[in-house]
DRENFI-452681 format. One record per residue: residue in one letter; x, y, z of N, C-alpha, C in turn. Coordinates in steps of 0.1 Angstrom, whole numbers, padded with zeros to 4 digits, always signed. Example, Ala and Ser with C-alpha at 12.3 -4.5 7.8 and 13.67 -1.06 7.14 Angstrom:
BEGIN
a+0132-0057+0078+0123-0045+0078+0132-0033+0078s+0128-0022+0071+0137-0011+0071+0129+0000+0079
***
This chain:
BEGIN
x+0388+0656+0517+0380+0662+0527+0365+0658+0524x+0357+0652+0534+0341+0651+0533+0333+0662+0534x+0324+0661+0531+0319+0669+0531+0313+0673+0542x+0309+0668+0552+0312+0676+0568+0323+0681+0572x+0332+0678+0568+0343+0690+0574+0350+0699+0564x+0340+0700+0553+0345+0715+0547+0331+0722+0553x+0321+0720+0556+0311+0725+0563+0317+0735+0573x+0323+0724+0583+0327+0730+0593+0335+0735+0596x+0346+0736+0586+0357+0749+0585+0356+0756+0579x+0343+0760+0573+0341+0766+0561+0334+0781+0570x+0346+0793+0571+0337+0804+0575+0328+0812+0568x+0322+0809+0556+0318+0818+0550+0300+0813+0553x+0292+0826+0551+0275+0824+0554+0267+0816+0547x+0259+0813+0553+0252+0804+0543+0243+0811+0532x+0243+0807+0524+0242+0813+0510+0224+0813+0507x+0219+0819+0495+0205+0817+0497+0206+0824+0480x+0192+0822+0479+0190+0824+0465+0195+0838+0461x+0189+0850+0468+0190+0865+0465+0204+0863+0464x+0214+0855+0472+0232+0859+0474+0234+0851+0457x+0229+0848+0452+0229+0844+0438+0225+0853+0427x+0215+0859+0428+0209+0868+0422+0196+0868+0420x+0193+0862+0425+0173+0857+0422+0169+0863+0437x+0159+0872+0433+0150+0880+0443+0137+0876+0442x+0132+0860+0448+0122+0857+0449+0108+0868+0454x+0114+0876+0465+0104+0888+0469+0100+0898+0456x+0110+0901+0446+0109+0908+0440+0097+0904+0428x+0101+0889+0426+0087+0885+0416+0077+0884+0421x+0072+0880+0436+0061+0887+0442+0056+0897+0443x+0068+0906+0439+0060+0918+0439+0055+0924+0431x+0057+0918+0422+0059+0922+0409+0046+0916+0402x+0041+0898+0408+0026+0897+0403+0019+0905+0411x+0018+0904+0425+0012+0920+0428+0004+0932+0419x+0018+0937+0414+0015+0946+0409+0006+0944+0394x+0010+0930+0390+0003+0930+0378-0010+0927+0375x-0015+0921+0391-0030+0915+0390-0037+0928+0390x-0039+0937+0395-0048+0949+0388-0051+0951+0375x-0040+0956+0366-0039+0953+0354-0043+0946+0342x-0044+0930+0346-0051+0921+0342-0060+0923+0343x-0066+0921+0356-0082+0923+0356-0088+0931+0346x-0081+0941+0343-0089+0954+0334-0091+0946+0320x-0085+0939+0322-0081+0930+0305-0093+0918+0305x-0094+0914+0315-0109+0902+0318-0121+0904+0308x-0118+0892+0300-0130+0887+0294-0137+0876+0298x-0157+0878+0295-0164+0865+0299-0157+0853+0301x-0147+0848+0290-0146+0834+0290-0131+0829+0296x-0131+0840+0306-0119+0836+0310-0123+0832+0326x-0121+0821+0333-0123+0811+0341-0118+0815+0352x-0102+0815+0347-0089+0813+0357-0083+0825+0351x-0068+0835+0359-0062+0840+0351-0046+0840+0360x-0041+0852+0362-0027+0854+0367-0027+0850+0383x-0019+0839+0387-0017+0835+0402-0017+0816+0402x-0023+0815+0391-0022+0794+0396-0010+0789+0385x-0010+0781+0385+0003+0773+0375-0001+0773+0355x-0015+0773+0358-0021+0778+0342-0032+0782+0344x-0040+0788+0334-0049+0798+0331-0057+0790+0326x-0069+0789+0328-0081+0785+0323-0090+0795+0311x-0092+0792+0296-0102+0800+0292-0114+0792+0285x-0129+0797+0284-0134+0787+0273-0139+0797+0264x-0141+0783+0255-0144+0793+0239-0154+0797+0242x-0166+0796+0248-0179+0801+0250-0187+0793+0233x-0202+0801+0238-0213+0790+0229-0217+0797+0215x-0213+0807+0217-0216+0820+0200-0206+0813+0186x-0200+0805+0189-0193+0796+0178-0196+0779+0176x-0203+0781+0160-0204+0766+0158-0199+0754+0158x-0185+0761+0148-0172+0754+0146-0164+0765+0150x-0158+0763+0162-0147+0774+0167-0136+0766+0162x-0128+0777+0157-0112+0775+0152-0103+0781+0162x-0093+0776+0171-0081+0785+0177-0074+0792+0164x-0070+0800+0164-0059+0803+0161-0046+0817+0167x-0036+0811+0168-0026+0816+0179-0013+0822+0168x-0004+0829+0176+0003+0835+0172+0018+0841+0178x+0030+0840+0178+0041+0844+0187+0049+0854+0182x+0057+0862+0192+0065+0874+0183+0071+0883+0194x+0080+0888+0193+0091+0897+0199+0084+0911+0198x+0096+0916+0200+0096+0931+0198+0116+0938+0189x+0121+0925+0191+0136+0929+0185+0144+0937+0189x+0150+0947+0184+0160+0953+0189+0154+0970+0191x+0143+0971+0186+0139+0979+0193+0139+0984+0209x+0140+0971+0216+0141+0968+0227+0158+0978+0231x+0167+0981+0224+0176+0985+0230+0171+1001+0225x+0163+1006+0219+0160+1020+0224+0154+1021+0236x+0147+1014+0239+0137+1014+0255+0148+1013+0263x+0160+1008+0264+0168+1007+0275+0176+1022+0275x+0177+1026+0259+0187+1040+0259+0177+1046+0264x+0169+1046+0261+0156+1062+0268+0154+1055+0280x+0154+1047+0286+0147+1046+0296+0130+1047+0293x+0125+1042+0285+0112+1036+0279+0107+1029+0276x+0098+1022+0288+0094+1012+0288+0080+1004+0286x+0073+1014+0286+0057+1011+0285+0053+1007+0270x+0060+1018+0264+0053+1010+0249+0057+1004+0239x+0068+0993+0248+0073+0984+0242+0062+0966+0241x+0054+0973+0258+0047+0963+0260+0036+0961+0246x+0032+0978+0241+0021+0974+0236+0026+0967+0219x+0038+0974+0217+0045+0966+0207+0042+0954+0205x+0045+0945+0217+0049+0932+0219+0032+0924+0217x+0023+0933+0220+0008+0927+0217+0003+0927+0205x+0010+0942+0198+0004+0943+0185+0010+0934+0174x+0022+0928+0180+0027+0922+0170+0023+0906+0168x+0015+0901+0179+0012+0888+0176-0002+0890+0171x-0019+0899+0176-0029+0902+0179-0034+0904+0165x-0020+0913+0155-0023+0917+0144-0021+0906+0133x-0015+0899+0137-0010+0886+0133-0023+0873+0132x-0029+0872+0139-0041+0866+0142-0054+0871+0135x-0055+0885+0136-0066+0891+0127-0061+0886+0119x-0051+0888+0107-0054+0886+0093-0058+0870+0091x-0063+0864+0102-0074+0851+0102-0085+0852+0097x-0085+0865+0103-0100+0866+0107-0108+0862+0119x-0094+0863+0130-0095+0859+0146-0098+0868+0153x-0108+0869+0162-0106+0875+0176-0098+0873+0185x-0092+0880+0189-0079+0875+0201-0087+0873+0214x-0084+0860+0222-0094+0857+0230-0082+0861+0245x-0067+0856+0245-0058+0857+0252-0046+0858+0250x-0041+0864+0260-0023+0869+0262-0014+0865+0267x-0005+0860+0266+0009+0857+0277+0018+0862+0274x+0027+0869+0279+0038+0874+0281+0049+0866+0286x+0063+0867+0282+0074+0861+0286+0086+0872+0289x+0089+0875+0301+0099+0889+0306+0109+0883+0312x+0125+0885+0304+0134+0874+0309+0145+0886+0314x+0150+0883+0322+0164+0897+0328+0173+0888+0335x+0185+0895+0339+0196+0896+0343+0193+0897+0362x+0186+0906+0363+0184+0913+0373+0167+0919+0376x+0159+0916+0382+0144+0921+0384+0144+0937+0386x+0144+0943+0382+0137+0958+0386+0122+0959+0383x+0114+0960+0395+0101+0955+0398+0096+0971+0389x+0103+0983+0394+0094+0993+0386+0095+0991+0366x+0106+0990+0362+0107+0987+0350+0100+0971+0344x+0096+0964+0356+0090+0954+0349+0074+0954+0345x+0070+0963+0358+0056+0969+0360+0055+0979+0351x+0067+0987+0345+0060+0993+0335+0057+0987+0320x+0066+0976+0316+0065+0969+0307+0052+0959+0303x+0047+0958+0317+0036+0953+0315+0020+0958+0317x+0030+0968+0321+0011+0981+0323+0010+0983+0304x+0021+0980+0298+0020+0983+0284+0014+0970+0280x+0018+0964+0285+0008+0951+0277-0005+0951+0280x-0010+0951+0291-0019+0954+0298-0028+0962+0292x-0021+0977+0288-0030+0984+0280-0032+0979+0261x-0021+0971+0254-0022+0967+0241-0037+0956+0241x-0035+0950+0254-0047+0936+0255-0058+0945+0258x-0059+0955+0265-0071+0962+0264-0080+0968+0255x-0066+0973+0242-0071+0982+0231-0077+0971+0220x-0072+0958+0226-0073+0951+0216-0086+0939+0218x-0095+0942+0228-0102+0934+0233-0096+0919+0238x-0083+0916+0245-0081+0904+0244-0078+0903+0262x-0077+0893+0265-0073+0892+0278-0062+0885+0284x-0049+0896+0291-0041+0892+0299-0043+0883+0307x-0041+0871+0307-0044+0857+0316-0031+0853+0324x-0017+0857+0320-0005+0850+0328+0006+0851+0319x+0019+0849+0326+0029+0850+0318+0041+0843+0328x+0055+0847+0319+0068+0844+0332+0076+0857+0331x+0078+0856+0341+0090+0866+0347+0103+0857+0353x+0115+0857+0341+0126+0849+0343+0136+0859+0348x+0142+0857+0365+0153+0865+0366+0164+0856+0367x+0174+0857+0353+0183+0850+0353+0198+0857+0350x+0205+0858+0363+0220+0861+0363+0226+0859+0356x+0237+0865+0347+0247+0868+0340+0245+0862+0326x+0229+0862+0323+0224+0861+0307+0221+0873+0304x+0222+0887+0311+0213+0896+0304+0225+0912+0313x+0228+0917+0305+0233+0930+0311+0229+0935+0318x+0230+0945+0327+0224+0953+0338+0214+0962+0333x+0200+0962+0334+0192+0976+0326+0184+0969+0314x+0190+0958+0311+0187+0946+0300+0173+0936+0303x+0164+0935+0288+0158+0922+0293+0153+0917+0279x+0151+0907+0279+0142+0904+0265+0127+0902+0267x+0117+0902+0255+0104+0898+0257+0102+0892+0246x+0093+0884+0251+0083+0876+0239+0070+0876+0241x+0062+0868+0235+0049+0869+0240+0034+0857+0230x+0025+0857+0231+0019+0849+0223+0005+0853+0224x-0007+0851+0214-0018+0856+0216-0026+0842+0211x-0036+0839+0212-0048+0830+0211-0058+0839+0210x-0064+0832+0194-0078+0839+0192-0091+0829+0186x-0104+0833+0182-0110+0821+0179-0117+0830+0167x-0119+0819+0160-0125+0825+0144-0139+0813+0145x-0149+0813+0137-0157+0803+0133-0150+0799+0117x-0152+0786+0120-0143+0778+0107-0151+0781+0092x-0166+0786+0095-0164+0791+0079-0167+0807+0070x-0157+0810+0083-0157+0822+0083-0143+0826+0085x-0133+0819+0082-0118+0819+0085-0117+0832+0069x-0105+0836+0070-0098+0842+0058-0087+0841+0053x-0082+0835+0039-0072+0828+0042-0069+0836+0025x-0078+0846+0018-0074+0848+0006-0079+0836-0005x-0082+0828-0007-0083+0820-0018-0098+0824-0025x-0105+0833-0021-0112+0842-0031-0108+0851-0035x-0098+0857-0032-0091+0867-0043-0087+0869-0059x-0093+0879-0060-0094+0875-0076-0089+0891-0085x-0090+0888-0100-0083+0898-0105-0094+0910-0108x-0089+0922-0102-0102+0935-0104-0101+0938-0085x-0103+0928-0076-0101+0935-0063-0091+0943-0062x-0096+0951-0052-0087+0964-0048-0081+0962-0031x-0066+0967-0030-0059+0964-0018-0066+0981-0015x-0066+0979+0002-0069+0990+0010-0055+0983+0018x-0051+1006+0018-0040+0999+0032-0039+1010+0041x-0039+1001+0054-0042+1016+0067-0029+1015+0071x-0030+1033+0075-0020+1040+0079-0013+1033+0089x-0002+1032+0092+0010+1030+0103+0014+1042+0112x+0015+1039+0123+0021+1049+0135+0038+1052+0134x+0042+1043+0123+0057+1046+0123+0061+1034+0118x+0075+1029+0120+0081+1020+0116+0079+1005+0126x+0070+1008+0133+0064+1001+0143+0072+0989+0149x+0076+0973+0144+0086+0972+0156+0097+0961+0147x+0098+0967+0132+0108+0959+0122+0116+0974+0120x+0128+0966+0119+0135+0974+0106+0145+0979+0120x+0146+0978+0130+0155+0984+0142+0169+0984+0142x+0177+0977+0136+0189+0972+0137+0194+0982+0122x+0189+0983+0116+0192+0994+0104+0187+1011+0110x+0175+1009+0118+0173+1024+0123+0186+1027+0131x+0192+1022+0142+0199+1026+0148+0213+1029+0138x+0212+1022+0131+0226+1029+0123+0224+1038+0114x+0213+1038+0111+0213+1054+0106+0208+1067+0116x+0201+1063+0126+0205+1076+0137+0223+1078+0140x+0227+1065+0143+0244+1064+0144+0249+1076+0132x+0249+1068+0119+0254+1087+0111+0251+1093+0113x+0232+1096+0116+0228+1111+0116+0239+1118+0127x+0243+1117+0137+0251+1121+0147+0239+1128+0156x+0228+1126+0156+0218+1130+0167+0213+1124+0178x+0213+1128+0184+0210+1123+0198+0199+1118+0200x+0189+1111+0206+0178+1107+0211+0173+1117+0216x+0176+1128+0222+0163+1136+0224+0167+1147+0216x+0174+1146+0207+0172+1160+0196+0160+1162+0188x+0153+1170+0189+0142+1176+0181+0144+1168+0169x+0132+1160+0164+0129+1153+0151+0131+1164+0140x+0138+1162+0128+0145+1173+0117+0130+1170+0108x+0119+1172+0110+0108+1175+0101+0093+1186+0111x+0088+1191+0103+0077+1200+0105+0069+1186+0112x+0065+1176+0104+0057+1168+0108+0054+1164+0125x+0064+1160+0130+0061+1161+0145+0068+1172+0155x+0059+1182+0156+0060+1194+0165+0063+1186+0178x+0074+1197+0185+0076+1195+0199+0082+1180+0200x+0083+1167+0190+0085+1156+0190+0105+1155+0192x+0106+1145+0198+0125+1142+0199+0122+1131+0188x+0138+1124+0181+0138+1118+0172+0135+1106+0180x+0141+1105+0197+0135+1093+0205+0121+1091+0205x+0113+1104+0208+0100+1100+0204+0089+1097+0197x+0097+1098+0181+0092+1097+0174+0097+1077+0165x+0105+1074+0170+0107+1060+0167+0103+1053+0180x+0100+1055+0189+0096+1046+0199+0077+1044+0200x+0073+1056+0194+0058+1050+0184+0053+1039+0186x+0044+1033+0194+0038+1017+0196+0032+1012+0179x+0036+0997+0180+0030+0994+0170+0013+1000+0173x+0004+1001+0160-0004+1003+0157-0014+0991+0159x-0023+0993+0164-0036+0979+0170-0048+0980+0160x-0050+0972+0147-0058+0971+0144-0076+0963+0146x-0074+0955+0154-0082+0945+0160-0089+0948+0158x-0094+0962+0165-0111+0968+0166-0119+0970+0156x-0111+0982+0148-0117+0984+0137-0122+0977+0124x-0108+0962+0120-0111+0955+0113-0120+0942+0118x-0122+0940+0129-0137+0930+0132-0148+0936+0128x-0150+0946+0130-0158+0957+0132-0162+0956+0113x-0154+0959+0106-0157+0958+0093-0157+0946+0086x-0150+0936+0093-0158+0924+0089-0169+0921+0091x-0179+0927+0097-0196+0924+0099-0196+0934+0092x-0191+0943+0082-0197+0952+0071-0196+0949+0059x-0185+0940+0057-0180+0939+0040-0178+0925+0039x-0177+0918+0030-0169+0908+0028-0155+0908+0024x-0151+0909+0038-0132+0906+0033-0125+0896+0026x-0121+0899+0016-0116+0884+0013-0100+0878+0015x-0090+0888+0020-0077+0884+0024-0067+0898+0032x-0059+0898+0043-0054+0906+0051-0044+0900+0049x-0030+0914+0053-0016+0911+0053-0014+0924+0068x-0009+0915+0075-0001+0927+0085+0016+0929+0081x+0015+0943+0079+0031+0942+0072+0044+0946+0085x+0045+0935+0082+0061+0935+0091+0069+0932+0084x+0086+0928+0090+0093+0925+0084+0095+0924+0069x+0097+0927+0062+0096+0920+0044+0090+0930+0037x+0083+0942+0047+0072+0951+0035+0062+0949+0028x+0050+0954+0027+0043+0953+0011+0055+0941+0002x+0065+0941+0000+0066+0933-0007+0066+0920-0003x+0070+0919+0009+0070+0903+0011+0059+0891+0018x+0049+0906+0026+0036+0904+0033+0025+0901+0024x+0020+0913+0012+0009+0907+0010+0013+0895-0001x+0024+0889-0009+0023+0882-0014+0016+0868-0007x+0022+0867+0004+0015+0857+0018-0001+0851+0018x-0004+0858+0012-0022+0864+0012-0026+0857-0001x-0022+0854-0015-0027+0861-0025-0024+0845-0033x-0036+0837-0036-0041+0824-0049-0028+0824-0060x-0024+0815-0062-0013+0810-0074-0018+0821-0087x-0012+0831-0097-0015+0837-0104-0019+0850-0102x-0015+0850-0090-0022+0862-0090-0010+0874-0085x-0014+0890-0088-0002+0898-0085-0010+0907-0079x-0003+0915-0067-0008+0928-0060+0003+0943-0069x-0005+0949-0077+0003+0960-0077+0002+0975-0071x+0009+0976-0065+0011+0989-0050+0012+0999-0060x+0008+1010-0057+0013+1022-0063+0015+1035-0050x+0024+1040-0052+0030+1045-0037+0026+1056-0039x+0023+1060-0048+0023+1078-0050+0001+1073-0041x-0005+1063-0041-0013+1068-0034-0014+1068-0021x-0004+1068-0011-0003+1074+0003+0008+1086+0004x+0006+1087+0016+0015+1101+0019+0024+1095+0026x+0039+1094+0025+0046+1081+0032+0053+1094+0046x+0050+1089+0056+0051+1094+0066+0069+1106+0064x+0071+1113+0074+0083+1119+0076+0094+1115+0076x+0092+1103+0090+0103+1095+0095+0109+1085+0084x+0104+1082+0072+0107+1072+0064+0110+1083+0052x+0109+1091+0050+0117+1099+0041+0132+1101+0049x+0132+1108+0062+0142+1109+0071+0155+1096+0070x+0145+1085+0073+0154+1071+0068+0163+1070+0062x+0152+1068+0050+0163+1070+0036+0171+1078+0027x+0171+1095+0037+0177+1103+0031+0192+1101+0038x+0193+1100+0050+0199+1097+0063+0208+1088+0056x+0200+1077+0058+0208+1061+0053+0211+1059+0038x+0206+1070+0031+0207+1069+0020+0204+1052+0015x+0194+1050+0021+0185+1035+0016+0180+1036+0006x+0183+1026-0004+0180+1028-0021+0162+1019-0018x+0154+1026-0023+0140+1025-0026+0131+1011-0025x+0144+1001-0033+0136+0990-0032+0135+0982-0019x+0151+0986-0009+0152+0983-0001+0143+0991+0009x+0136+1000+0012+0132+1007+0021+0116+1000+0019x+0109+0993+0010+0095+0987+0009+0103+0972+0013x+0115+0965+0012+0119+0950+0020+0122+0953+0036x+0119+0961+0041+0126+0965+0055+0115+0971+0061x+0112+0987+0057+0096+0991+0063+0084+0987+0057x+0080+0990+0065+0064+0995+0064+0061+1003+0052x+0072+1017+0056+0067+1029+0045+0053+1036+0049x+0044+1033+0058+0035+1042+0059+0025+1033+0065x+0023+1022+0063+0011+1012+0057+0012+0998+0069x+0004+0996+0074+0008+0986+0087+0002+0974+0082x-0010+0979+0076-0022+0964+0072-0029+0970+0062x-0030+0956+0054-0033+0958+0040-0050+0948+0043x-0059+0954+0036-0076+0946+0034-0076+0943+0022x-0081+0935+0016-0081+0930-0002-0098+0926-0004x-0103+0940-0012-0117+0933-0011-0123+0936-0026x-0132+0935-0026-0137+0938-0045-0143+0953-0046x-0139+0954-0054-0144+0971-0063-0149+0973-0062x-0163+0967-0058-0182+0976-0054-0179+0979-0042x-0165+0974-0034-0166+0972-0020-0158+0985-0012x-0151+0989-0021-0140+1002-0018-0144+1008-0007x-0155+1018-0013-0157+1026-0006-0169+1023+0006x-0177+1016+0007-0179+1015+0019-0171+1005+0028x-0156+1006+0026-0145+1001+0028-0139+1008+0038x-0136+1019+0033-0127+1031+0036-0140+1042+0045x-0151+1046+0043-0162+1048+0051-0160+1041+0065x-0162+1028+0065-0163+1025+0074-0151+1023+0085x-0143+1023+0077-0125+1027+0081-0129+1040+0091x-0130+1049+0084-0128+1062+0088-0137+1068+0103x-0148+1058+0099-0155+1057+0115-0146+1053+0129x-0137+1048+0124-0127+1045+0136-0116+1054+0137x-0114+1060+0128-0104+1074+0125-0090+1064+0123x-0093+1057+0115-0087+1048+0103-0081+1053+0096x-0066+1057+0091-0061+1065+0080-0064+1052+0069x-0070+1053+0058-0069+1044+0050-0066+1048+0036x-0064+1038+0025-0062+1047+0014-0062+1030+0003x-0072+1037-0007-0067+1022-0018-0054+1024-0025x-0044+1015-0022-0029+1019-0029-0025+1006-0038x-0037+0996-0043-0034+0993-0054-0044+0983-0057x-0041+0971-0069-0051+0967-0076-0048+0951-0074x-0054+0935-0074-0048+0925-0079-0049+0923-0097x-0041+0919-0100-0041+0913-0112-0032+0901-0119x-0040+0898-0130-0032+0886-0133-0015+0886-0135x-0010+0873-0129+0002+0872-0126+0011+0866-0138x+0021+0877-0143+0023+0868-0154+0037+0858-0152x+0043+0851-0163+0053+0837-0158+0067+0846-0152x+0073+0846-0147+0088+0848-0140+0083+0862-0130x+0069+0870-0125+0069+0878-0125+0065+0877-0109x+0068+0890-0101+0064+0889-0087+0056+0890-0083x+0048+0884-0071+0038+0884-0070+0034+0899-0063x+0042+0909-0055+0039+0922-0058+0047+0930-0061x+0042+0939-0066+0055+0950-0076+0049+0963-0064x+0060+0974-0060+0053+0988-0057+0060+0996-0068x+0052+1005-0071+0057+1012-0083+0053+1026-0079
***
């Protein structure tokens, strides 16, 4: 049979994208809704932003030797608590803090944002909330939403399902980068507080709510968060430090940052830290949040594993010298900065790790 005459005995309608699954209207509506949003996020040096094929930004003239430096990152499986709760906003900001924070420990300003929102199926309100969250992370963070994609693609993603990714660009002056190779023995680590387990460690949380046999909106089992569900106290946005740590880089001389994700204090600030040299943590000086005692009592997670997996309290570590402490943590605090010095560098000896928490 040719193909004109299966045409023409063919009673069925003619087919179109939406009878596929792609609701071209719905991604219209959807940038719609996101160009407000953006706008709020506009910085000087942004040219061009959400609506042409790419975004235009310039470094502007306040840098002699501008350095890019960029950064990419998820949000993980966190992403399937946002689907069980039906919460969706502050996954976006998740998704900012995890690249933005990543870039500071440059010693970068984050200049711009893209987002990448990939689904099964468009639901324009759940997409617009996901990115009113980004929206607001690029705000808190001085950076600017310039564009992103919205991929609706059929029978890769479950109904209610979506994944994200995302990427940030920042600009540092090149000799003024931070990269740790002044670090030396006698500086002291500063490490500011965390909002929770921010957006690692998901795939082990959920199985230990799994034993707890508690529900997502059962009242959190500690004093610490009144009126809080255990859902709302693990859906917590990562923590944005951008502000406050530029801010004290025109106060102090920093000489090396760790944002702690994945790996912990143990596997982050080693990242940071000159051949020979050791960071020793001492834990007894923070107060390690509720929910991470809860963890490990729950999951009965043996200690060393609970600093390779969380945070433990601590989101981002500063490394600066001893005269420098305290108008360190002063100046922290002007931002209502939980901070705390929780440990020391020193020399590194042969077979030994480059951080110990004790």
């Amino acid at each position: 049979m040719n193909l004109e005459s299966f045409v023409s005995e063919s009673s069925n309608s003619p087919l179109s994208y939406r009878d596929a699954g792609v609701d071209i209207d719905a991604g219209d509506a959807l940038v719609e809704r996101i160009k407000p949003l953006a706008k709020r996020t506009l910085r000087p040096e942004v040219i061009s932003g959400i609506g042409g094929f790419a975004a235009l930004v310039e470094i502007g003239k306040r840098f002699v030797e501008p350095v890019l430096v960029s950064g990419t990152d998820g949000v993980g499986t966190k992403l399937k608590l946002a689907f069980e709760l039906n919460r969706h906003n502050s996954v976006g900001i998740d998704l900012v803090a995890m690249s933005v924070n990543d870039i500071l420990v440059q010693g970068a300003e984050p200049l711009f944002f893209l987002d990448y929102f990939a689904c099964g199926h468009l639901d324009v309100e759940t997409a617009s909330s996901v990115i009113g969250g980004i929206a607001q992370g690029c705000e808190e963070s001085g950076c600017a939403l310039i564009g992103g994609e919205t991929a609706e693609m059929p029978g890769m993603y479950p109904d209610g399902e979506y994944d994200l990714a995302g990427f940030a660009v920042g600009v540092a002056e090149k000799s003024k980068l931070i990269n740790g190779k002044s670090i030396v023995a006698g500086d002291v680590v500063i490490g500011l507080a965390s909002s929770g387990p921010h957006s690692n460690g998901y795939s082990l949380i959920r199985k230990i709510v799994e034993r707890s046999g508690l529900s997502w909106d059962s009242p959190f089992p500690a004093e610490d968060y009144p009126g809080q569900s255990l859902g709302d106290v693990l859906m917590r946005p990562t923590a944005l430090y951008v502000k406050p740590i530029l801010s004290l880089m025109n106060s102090v001389t920093v000489k090396g940052m760790a944002h702690i994700t994945g790996g912990g204090l143990v596997d982050n600030v080693p990242r940071v830290l000159p051949e020979g040299l050791q960071a020793e943590i001492h834990s007894s000086q923070w107060q390690r949040p509720a929910v991470f005692n809860w963890l490990k009592t729950i999951g009965q997670v043996e200690e060393d594993e609970m600093h390779r997996v969380f945070n433990c309290g601590i989101g981002f570590v500063v490394i600066v010298s001893a005269d420098e402490q305290q108008s360190t943590l002063t100046h922290l605090a002007q931002y209502d900065v939980k901070a705390s010095p929780i440990g020391v560098i020193k020399l590194r000896q042969l077979n030994q790790p480059a951080t110990v928490v004790l």
